[in-house]
Backbone bond lengths (Angstrom), bond angles and torsions (degrees), N, CA, C in turn:
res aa  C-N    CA-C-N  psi(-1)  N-CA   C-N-CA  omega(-1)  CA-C   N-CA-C  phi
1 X - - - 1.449 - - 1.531 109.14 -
2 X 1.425 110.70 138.58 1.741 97.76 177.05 1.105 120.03 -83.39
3 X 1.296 127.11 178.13 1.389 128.49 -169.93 1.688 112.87 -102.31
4 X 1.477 130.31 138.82 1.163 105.59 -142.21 2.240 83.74 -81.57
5 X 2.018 97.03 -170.67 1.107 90.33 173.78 1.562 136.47 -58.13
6 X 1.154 110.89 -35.43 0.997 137.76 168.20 1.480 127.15 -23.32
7 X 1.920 93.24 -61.00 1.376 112.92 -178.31 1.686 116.54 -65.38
8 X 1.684 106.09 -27.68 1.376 103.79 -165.86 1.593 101.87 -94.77
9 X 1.138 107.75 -8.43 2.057 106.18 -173.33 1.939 81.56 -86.75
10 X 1.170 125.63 -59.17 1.863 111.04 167.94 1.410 95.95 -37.11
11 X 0.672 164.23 -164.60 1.389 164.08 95.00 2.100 101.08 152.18
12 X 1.498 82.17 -61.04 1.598 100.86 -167.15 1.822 90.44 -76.87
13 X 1.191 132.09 -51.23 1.284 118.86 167.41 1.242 134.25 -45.09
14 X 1.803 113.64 -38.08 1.408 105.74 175.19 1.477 100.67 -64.56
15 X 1.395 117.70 -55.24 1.883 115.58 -154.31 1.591 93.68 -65.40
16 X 1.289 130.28 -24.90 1.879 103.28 -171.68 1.816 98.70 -84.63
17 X 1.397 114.55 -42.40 1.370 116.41 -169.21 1.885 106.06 -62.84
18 X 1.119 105.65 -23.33 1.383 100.91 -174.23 1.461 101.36 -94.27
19 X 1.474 124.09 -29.30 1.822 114.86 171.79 1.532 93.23 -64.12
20 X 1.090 115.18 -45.80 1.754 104.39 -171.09 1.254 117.50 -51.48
21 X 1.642 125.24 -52.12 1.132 147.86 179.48 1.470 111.89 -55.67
22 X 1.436 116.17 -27.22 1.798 128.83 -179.50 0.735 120.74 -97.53
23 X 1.588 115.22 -19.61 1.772 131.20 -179.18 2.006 113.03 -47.49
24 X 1.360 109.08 -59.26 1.848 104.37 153.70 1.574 131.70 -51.30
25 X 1.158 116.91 18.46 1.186 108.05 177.93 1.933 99.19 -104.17
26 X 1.176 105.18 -15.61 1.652 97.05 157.56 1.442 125.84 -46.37
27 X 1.449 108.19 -21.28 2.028 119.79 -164.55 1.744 92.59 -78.92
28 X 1.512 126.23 -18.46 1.228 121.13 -152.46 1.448 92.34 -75.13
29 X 0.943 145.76 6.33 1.739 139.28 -157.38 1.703 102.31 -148.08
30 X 1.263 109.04 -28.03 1.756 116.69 179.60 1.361 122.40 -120.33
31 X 1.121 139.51 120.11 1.022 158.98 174.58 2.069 104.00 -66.70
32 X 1.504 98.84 -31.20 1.460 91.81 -174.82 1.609 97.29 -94.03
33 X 1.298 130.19 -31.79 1.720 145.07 158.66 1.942 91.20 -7.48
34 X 1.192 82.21 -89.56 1.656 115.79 -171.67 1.665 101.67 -50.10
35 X 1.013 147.88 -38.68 1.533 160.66 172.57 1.939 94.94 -57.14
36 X 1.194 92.40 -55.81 1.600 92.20 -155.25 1.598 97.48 -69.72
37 X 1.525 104.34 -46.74 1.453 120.41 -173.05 1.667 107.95 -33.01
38 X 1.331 94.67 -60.15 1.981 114.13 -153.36 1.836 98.38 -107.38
39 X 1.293 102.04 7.80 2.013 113.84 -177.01 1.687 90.56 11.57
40 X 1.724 94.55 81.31 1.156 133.85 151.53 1.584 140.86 -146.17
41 X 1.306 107.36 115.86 1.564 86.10 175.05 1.492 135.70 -68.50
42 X 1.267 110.14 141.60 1.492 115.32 -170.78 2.031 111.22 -107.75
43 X 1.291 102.71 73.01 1.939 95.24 -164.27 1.868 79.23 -78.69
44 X 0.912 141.69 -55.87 1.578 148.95 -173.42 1.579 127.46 -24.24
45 X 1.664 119.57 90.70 1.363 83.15 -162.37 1.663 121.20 -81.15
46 X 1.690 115.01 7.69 0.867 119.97 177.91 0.877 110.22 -68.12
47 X 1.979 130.37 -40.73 1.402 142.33 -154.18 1.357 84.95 -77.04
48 X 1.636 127.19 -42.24 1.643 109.26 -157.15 1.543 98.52 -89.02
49 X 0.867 139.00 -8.23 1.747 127.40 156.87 1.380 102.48 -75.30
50 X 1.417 126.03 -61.39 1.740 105.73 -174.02 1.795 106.64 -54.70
51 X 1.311 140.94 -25.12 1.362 136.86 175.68 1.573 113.49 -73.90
52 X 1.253 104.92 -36.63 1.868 120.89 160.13 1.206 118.98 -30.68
53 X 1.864 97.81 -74.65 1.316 105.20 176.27 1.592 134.36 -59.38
54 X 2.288 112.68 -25.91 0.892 110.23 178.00 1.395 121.26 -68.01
55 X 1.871 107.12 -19.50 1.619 103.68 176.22 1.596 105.89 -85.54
56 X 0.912 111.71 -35.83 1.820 85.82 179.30 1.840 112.97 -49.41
57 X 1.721 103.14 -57.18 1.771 97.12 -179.72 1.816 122.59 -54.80
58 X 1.348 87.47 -15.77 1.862 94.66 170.52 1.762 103.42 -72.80
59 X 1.011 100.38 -44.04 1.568 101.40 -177.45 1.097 132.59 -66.48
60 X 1.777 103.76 -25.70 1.439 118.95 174.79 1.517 83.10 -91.31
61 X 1.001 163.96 -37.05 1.450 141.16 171.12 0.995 119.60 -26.91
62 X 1.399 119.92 -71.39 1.571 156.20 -142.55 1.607 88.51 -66.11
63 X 1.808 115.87 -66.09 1.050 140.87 -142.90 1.899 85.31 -77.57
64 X 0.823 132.71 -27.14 1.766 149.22 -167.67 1.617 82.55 -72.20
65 X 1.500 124.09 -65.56 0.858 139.63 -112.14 2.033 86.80 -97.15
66 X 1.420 103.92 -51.97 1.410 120.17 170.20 1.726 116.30 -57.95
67 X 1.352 109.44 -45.08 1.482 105.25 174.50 1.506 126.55 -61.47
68 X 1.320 96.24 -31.18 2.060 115.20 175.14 1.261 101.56 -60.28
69 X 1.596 115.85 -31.43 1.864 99.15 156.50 1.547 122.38 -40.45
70 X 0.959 123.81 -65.15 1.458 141.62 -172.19 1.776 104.93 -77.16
71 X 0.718 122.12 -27.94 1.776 118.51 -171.18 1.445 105.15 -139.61
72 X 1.416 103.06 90.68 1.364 108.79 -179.18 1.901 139.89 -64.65
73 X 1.630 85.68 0.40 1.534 103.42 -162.34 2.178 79.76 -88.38
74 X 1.077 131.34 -12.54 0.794 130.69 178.72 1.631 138.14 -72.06
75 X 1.415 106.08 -39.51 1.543 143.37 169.50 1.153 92.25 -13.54
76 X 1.712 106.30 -92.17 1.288 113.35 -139.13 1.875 105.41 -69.71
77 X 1.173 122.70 -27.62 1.773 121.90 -172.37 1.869 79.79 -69.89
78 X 1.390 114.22 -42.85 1.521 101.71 -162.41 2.067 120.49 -47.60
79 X 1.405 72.11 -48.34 1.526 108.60 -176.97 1.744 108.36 -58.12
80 X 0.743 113.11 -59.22 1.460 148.67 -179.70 1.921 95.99 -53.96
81 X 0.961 119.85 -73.53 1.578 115.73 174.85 1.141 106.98 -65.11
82 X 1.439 147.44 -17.88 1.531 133.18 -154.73 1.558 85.62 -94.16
83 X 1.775 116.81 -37.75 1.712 115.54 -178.92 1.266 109.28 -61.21
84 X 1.559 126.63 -58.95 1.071 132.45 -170.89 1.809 104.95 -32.40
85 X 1.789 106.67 -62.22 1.483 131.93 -171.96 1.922 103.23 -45.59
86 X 1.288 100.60 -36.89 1.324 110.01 -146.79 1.914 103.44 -97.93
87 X 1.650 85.64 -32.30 1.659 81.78 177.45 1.840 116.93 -82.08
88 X 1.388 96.10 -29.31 1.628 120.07 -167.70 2.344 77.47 -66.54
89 X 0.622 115.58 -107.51 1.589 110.72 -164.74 1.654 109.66 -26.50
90 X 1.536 124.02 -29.35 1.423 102.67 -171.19 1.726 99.63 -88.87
91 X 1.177 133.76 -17.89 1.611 141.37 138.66 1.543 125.51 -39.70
92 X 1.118 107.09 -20.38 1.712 120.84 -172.95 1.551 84.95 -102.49
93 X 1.463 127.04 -47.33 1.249 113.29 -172.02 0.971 125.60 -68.35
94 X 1.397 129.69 -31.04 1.473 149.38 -170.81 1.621 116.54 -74.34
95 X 1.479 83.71 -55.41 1.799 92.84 161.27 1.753 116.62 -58.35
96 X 1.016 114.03 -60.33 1.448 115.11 -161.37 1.672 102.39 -41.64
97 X 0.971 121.03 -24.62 1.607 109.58 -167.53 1.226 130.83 66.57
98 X 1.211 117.61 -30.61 1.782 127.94 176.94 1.507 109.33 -56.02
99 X 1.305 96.58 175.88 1.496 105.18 172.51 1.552 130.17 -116.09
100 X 1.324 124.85 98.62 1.305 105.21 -159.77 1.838 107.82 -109.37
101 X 1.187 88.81 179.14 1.737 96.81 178.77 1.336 124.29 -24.24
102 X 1.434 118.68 -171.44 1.304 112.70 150.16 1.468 129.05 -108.51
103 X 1.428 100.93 5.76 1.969 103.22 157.10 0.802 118.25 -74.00
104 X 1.825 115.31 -41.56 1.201 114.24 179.70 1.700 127.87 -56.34
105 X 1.306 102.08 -32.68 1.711 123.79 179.10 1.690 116.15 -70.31
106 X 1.472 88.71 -43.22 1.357 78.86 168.06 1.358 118.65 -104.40
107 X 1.229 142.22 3.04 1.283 131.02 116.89 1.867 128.16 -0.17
108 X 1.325 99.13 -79.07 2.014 130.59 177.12 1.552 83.00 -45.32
109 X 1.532 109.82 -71.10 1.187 100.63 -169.43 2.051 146.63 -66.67
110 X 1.675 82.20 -21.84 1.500 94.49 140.56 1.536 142.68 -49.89
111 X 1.377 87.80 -52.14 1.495 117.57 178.86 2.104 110.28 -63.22
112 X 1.362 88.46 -38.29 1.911 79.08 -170.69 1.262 93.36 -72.85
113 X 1.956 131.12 -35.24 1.172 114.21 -178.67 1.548 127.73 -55.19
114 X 1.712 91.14 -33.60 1.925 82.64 -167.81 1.419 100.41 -79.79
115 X 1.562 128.39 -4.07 1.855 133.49 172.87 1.543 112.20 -42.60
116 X 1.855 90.50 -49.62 1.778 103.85 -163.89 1.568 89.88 -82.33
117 X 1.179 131.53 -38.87 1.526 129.95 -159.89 1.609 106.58 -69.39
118 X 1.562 122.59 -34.97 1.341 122.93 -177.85 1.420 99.11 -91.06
119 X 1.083 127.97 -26.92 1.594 132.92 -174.98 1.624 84.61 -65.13
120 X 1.109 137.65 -82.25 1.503 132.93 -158.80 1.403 120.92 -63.93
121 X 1.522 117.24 -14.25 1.608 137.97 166.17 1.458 103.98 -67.23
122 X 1.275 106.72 -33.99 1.979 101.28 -159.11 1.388 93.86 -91.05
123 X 1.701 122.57 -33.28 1.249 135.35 166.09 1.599 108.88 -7.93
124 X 1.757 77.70 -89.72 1.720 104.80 -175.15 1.465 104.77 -81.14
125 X 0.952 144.32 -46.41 1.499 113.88 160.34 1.653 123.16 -39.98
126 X 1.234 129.49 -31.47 1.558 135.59 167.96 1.625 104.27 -62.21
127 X 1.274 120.75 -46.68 1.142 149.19 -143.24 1.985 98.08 -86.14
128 X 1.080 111.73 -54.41 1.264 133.08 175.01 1.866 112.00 -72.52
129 X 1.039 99.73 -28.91 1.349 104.26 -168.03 1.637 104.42 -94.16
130 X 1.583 121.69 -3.09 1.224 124.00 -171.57 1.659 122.06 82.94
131 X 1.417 100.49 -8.34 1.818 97.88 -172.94 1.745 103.97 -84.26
132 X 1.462 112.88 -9.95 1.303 111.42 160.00 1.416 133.45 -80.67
133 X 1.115 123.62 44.42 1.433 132.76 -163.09 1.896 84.68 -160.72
134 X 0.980 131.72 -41.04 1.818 135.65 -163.18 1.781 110.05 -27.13
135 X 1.510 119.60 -44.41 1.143 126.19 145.20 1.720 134.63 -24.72
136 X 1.492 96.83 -66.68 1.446 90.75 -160.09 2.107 104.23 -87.50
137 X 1.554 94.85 18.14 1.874 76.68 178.96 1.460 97.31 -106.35
């Protein structure tokens, strides 16, 4: 039986939002990775272990985010932390007021896309799963 549309645009959202979301875990091994990534310098070696560590948990995001393909009991916590991750920095951005680069910008602006893209994934995954109806019985 096929899967309706629905199921495969969930589908195609988890695997791009979660390569996106895993894409920094290249910085975990390079110091210049992470430089080029965030076009920042990193002289700090404290800063480049706390940036270390943020690409590995990006990676375990991503990788969260890719497995909820296959194990659906997973989705929504998956889904659910990548917003939390994703809204908490584009809120930090908005506030800060400063002016930063243009990785950084398009970063934010990465980020509001994959907001609406998991927002409409968790939708129809809610939606599909029956917890979108929980209201009206």
């Amino acid at each position: 039986m096929a899967k309706p549309f629905s199921a495969i645009l969930t589908i195609l959202i988890l695997l791009i939002a979660g390569a996106i979301l895993a894409a920094p875990v290249i910085g975990v091994h390079s110091a210049a990775a992470l430089q080029s990534l965030y076009d920042i310098s990193i002289e700090e070696p404290t800063l480049l272990l706390l940036m270390r560590h943020r690409a590995v948990l990006f990676g375990c995001m991503g990788l969260l985010l890719i497995a909820s393909v296959w194990v659906h009991a997973w989705r929504t916590p998956a889904m659910l932390t990548a917003l939390v991750s994703l809204v908490a920095f584009c809120v930090l951005f908005a506030l800060d007021g400063l002016s930063h680069n243009a990785a950084i910008v398009r970063l934010f602006r990465v980020d509001l896309g994959l907001i609406l893209a998991l927002c409409l994934g968790l939708g129809m995954h809610w939606r599909g799963a029956g917890l979108g109806n929980a209201g009206s019985r």
